[in-house]
One Martini backbone bead per residue (centre of mass of N, CA, C, O) as a GRO file, in nm:
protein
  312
    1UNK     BB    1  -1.046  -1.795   1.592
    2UNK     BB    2  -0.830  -1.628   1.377
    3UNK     BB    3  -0.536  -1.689   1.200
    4UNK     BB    4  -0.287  -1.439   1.212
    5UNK     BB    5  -0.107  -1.291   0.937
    6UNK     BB    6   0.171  -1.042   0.828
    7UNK     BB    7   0.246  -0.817   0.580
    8UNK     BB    8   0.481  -0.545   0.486
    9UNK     BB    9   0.551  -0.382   0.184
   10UNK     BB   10   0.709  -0.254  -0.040
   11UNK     BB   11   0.667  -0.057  -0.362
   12UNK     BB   12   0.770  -0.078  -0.688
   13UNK     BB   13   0.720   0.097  -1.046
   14UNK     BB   14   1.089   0.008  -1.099
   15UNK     BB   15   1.080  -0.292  -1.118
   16UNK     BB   16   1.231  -0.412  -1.419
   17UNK     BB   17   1.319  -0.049  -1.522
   18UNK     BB   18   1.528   0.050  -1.260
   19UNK     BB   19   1.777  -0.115  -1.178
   20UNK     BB   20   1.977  -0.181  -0.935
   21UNK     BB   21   2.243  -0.388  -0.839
   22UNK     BB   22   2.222  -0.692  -0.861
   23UNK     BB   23   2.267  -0.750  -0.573
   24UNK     BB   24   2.014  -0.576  -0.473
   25UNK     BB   25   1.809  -0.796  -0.653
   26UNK     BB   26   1.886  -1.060  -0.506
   27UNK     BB   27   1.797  -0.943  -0.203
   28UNK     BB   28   1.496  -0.902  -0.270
   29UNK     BB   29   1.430  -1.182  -0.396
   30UNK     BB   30   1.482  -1.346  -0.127
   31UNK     BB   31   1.289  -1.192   0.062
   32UNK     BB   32   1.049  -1.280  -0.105
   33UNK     BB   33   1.050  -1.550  -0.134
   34UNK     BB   34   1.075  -1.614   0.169
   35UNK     BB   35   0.733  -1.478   0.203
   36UNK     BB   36   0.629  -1.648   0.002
   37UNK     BB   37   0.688  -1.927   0.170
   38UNK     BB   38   0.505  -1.836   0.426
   39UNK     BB   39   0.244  -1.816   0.291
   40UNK     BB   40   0.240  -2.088   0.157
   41UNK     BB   41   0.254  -2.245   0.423
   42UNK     BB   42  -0.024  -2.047   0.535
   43UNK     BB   43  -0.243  -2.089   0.384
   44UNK     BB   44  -0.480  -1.853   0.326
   45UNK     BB   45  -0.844  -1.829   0.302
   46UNK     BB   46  -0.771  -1.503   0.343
   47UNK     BB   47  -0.720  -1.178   0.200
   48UNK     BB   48  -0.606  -0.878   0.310
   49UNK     BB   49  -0.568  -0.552   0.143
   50UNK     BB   50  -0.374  -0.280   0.212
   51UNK     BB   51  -0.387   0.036  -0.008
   52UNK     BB   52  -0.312   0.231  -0.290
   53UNK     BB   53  -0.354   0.476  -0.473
   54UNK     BB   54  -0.252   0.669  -0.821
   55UNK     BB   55  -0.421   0.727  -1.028
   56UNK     BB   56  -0.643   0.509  -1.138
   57UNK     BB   57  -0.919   0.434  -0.952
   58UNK     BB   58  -0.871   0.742  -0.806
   59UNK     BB   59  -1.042   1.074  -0.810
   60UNK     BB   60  -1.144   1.391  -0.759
   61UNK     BB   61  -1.429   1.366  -0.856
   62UNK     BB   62  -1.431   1.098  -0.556
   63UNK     BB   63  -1.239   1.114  -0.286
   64UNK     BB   64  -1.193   0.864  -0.087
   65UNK     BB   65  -1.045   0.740   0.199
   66UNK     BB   66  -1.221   0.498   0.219
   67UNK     BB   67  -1.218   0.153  -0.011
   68UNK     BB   68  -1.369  -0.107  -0.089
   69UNK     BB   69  -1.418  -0.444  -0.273
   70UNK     BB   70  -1.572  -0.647  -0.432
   71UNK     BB   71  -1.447  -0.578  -0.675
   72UNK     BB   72  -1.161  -0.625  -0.905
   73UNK     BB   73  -0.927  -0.475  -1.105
   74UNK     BB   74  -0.616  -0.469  -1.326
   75UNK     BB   75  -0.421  -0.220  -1.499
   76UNK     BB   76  -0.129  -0.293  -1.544
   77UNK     BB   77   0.096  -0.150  -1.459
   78UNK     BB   78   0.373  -0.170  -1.589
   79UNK     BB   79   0.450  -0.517  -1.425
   80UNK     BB   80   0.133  -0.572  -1.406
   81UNK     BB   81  -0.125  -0.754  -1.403
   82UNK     BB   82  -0.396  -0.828  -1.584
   83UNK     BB   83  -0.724  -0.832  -1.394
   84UNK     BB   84  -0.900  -1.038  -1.206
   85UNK     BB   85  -0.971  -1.046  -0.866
   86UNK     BB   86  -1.065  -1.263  -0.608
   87UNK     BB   87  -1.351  -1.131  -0.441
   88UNK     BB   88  -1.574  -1.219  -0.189
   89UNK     BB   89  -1.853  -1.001  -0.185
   90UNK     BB   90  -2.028  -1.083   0.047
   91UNK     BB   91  -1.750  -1.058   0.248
   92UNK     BB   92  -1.734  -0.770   0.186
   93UNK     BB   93  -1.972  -0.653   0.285
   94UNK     BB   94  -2.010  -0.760   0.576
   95UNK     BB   95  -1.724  -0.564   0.646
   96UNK     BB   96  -1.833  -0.309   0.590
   97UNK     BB   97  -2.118  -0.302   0.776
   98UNK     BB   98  -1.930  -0.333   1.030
   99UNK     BB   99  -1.764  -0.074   1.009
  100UNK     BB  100  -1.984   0.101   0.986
  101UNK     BB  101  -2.085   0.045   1.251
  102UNK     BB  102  -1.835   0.171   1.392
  103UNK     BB  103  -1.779   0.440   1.285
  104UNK     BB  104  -1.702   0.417   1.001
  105UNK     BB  105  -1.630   0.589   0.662
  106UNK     BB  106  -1.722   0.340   0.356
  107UNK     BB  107  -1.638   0.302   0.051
  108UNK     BB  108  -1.790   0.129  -0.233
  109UNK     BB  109  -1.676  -0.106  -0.490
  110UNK     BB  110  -1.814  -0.302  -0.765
  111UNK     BB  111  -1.577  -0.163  -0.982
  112UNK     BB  112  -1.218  -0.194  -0.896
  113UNK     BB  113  -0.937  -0.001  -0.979
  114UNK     BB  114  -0.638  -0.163  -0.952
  115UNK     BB  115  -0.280  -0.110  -0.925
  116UNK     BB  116   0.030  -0.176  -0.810
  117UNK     BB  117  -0.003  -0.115  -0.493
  118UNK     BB  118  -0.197  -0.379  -0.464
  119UNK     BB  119  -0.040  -0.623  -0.709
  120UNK     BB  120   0.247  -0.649  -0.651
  121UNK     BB  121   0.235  -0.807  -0.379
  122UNK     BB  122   0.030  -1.001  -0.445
  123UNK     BB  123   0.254  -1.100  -0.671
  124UNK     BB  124   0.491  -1.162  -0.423
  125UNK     BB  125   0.329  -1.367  -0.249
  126UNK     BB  126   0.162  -1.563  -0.476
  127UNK     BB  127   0.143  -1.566  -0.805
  128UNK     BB  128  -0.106  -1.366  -0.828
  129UNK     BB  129  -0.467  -1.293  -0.840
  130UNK     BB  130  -0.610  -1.591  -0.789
  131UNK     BB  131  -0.556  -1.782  -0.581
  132UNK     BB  132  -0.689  -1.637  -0.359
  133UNK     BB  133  -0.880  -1.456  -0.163
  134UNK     BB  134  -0.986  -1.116  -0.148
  135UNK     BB  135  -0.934  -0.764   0.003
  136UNK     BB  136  -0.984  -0.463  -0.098
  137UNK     BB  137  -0.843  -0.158   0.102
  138UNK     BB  138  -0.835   0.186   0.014
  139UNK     BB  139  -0.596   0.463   0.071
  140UNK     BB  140  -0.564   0.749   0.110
  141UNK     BB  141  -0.215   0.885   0.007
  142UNK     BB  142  -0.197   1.118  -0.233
  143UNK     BB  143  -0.466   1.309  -0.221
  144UNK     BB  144  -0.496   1.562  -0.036
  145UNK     BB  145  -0.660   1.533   0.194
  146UNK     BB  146  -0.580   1.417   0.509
  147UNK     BB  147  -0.647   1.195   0.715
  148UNK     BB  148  -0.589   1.103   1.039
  149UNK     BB  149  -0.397   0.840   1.171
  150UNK     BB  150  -0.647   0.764   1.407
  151UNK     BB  151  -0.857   0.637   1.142
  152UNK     BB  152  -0.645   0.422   1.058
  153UNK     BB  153  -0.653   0.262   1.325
  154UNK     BB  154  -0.958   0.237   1.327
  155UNK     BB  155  -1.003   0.063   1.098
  156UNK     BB  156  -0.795  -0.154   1.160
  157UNK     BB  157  -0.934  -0.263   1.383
  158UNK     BB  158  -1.218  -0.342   1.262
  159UNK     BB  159  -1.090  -0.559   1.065
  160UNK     BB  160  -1.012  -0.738   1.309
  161UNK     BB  161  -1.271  -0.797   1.438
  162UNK     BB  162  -1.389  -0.919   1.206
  163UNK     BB  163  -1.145  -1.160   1.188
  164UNK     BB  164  -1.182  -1.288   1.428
  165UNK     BB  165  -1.466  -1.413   1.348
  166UNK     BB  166  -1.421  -1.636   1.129
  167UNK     BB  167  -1.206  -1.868   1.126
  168UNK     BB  168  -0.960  -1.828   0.987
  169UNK     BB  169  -0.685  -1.790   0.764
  170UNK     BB  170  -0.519  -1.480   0.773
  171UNK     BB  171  -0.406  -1.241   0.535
  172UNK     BB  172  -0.221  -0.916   0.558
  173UNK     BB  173  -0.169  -0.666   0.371
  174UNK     BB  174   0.084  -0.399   0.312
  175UNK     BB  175   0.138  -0.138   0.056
  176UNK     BB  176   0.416   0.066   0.088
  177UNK     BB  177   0.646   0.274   0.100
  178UNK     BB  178   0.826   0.460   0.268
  179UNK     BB  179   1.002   0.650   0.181
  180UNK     BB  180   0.936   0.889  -0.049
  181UNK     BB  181   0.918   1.084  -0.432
  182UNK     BB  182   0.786   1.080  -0.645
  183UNK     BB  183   0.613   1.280  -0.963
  184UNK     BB  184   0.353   1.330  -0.798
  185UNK     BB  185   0.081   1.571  -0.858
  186UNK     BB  186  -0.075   1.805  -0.779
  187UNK     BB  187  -0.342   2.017  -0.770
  188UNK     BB  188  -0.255   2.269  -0.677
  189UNK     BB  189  -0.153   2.464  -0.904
  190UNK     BB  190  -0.231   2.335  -1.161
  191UNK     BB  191  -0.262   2.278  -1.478
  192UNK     BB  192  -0.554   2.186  -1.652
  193UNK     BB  193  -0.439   1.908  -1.742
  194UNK     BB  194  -0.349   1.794  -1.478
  195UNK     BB  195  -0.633   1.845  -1.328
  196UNK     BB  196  -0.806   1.679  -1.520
  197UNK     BB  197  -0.631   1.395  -1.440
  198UNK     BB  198  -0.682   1.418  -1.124
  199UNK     BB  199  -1.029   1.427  -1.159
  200UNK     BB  200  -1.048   1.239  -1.463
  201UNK     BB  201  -0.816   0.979  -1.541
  202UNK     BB  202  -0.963   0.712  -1.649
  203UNK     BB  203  -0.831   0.533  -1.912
  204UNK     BB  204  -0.583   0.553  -2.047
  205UNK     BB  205  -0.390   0.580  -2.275
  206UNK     BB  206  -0.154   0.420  -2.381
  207UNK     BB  207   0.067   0.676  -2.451
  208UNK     BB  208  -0.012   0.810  -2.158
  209UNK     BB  209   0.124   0.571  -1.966
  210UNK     BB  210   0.396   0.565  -2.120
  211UNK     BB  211   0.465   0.865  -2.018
  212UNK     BB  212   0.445   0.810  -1.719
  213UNK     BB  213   0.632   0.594  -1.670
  214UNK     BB  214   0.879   0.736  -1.782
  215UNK     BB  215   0.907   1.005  -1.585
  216UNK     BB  216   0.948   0.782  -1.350
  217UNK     BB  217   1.245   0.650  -1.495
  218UNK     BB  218   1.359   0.980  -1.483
  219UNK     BB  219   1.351   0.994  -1.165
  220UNK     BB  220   1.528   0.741  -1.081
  221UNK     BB  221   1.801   0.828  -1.206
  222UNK     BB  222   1.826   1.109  -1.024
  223UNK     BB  223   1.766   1.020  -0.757
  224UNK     BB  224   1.938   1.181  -0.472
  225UNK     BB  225   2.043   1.376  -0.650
  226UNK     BB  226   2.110   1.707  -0.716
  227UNK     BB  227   1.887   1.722  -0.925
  228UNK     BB  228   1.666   1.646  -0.767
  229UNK     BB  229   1.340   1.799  -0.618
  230UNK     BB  230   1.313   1.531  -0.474
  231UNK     BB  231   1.227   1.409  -0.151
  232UNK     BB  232   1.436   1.201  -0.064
  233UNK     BB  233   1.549   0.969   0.166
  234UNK     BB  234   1.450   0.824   0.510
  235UNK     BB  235   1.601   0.641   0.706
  236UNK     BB  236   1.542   0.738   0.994
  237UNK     BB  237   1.250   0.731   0.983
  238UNK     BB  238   1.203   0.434   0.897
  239UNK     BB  239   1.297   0.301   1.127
  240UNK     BB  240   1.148   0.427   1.340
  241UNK     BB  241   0.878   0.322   1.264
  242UNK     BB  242   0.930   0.009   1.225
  243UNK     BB  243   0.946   0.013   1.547
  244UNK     BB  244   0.675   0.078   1.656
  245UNK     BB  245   0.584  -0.184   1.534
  246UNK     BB  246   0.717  -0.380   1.653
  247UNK     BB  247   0.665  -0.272   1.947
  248UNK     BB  248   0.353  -0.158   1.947
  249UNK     BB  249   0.353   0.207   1.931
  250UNK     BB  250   0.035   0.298   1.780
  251UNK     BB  251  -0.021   0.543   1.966
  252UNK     BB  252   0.191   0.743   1.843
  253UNK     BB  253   0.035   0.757   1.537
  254UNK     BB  254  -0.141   0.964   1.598
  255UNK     BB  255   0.049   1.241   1.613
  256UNK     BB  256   0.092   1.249   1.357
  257UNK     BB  257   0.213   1.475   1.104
  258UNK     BB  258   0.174   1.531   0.779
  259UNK     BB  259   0.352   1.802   0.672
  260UNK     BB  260   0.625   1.649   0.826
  261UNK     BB  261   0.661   1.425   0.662
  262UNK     BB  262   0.649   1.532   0.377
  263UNK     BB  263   0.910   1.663   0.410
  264UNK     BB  264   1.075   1.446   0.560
  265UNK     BB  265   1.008   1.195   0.326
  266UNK     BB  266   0.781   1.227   0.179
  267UNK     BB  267   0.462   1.255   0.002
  268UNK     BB  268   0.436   0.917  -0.018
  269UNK     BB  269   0.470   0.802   0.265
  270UNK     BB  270   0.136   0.791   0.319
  271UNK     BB  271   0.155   0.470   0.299
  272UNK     BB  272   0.187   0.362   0.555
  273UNK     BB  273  -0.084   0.344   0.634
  274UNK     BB  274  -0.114   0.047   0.568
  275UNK     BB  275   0.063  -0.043   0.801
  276UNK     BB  276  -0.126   0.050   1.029
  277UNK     BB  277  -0.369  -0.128   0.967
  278UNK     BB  278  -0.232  -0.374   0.963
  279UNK     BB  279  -0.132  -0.345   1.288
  280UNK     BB  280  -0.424  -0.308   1.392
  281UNK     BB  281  -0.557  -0.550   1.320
  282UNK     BB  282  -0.386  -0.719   1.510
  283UNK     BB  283  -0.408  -0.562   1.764
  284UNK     BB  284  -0.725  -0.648   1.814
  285UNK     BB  285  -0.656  -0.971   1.843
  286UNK     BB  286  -0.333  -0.975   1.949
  287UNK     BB  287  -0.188  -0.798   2.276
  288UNK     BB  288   0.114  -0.912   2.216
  289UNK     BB  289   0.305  -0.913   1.916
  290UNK     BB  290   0.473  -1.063   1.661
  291UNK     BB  291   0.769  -0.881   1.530
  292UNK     BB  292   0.948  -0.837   1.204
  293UNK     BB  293   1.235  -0.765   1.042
  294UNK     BB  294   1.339  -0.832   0.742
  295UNK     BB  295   1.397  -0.559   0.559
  296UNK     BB  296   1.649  -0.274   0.483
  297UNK     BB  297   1.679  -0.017   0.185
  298UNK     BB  298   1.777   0.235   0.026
  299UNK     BB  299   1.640   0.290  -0.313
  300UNK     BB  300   1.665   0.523  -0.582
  301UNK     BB  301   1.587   0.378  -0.819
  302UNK     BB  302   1.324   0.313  -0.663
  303UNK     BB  303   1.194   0.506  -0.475
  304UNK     BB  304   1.294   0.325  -0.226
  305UNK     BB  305   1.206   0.257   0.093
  306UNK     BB  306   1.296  -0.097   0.138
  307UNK     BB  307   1.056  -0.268   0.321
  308UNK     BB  308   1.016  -0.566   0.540
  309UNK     BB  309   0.728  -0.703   0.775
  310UNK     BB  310   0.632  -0.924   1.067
  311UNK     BB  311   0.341  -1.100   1.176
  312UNK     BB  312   0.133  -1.292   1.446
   0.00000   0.00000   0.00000
């Protein structure tokens, strides 16, 4: 039986770009820190990462709802590392053929692009893209529409059973949310160069990139005042959301309203998808699991209700 332990973090590509005051960065800095620490005296021999993707690896030419990585490259945006993760490619297949095994439908990727989303995470956690081998498993959270709730907890259990045999020592992260609601355009709507970068925009200019990166943190100055039109944080909905995990409520997760949600927390909020996986997967191995809060904190200039949940 595989040792499992979970981390969940919030990620926010405006830290060391639109940061609050000192002392609120060294308190983020310090829960990192202390995160950091518990990882690596757990020397993990595989982390499995459930991420979202921000329309940098992933457009609606083709946009699956989940999508495995036998290998994958990081785009470098904001100030997150570029190259390769070491994602060990054939227990990568394994896990694909398993969960197919499962009657869940998961795409495969051979040359996969992740963000920040991603990556931000892995090296807040390890110092590094490639200290530990990886397996990054993208849920699509910004893409509407979106699959229901129950699909994300079966995955996460599937993933849990695979990995509950195989005898390894497991970190699995979670990594988006809580509440929030970046500059991220619909679909829906959209002016025709919006719509085309939505379907199609991957591999952008270095100059389309940095005017991307630009409009988040011209968002993110103004985000929480009433000068911003995008939906505010909700400590109350986060507080709720991160209880129902320390407490075991994965089931009450099912009848999540996606449109509800997106009202009411912001539209980048099903990012917590990846934190319902990871907490799903362990809840596969071993119920009832132990859980706790670690840190939780609205933080306007980074566009992130931000919040760390550990569990084992």
């Amino acid at each position: 039986m595989s040792n499992i332990k979970i981390k969940c973090l919030s990620h926010t590509p405006l830290r060391g770009l639109n940061d609050p005051g000192s002392h609120v960065v060294a308190e983020v800095d310090s829960v990192i820190a202390k995160a950091r620490a518990e990882v690596e005296h757990f020397d993990p021999e595989l982390i499995v990462i459930f991420a979202p993707d921000h329309y940098n690896g992933l457009f609606y030419d083709l946009m699956p709802p989940f999508v495995i990585a036998t290998a994958a490259d990081s785009v470098g945006d904001y100030k997150t590392l570029l190259g390769a993760l070491s994602v060990p490619k054939e227990l990568a297949l394994e896990m694909a053929r398993f969960i197919l095994d499962k009657d869940l439908d998961i795409a495969i990727s051979h040359r996969l692009q992740v963000d920040h989303g991603c990556t931000q995470t892995l090296e807040e956690m390890t110092g590094s893209l490639t200290k530990y081998p990886v397996i990054p498993i993208i849920i699509n959270s910004v893409a509407p529409p979106f699959g229901p709730y129950r699909r994300i907890r079966k995955l996460g259990e599937a993933v849990g059973q695979f990995l509950a045999q195989l005898n390894k020592r497991v970190l699995i992260l979670g990594t988006g949310g809580l509440s929030h609601e970046p500059p991220v355009p619909l679909l829906s709507g959209a002016p025709d160069d919006i719509a085309n970068f939505l379907i199609a925009g991957r591999n952008p200019t270095p100059e389309a990139r940095a005017a991307r990166q630009a409009r988040t943190i011209a968002a993110g100055k103004i985000y929480g005042t009433s000068e911003s039109n995008l939906t505010p944080l909700n400590t109350d909905w986060d507080q709720y959301f991160m209880d129902l995990l320390v407490q075991g409520q994965l089931d009450e997760i099912d009848d999540f309203k996606i449109e509800e949600i997106s009202k009411t927390a912001g539209r980048s909020t099903h990012e917590i998808r990846t934190w319902v996986a990871t907490f799903s997967a362990l809840a596969a191995v071993k119920k009832p699991y132990s859980a706790r809060q670690d840190y939780y904190r609205p933080i306007n200039e980074w566009i992130a209700g931000y919040g760390v949940l550990s569990a084992e």
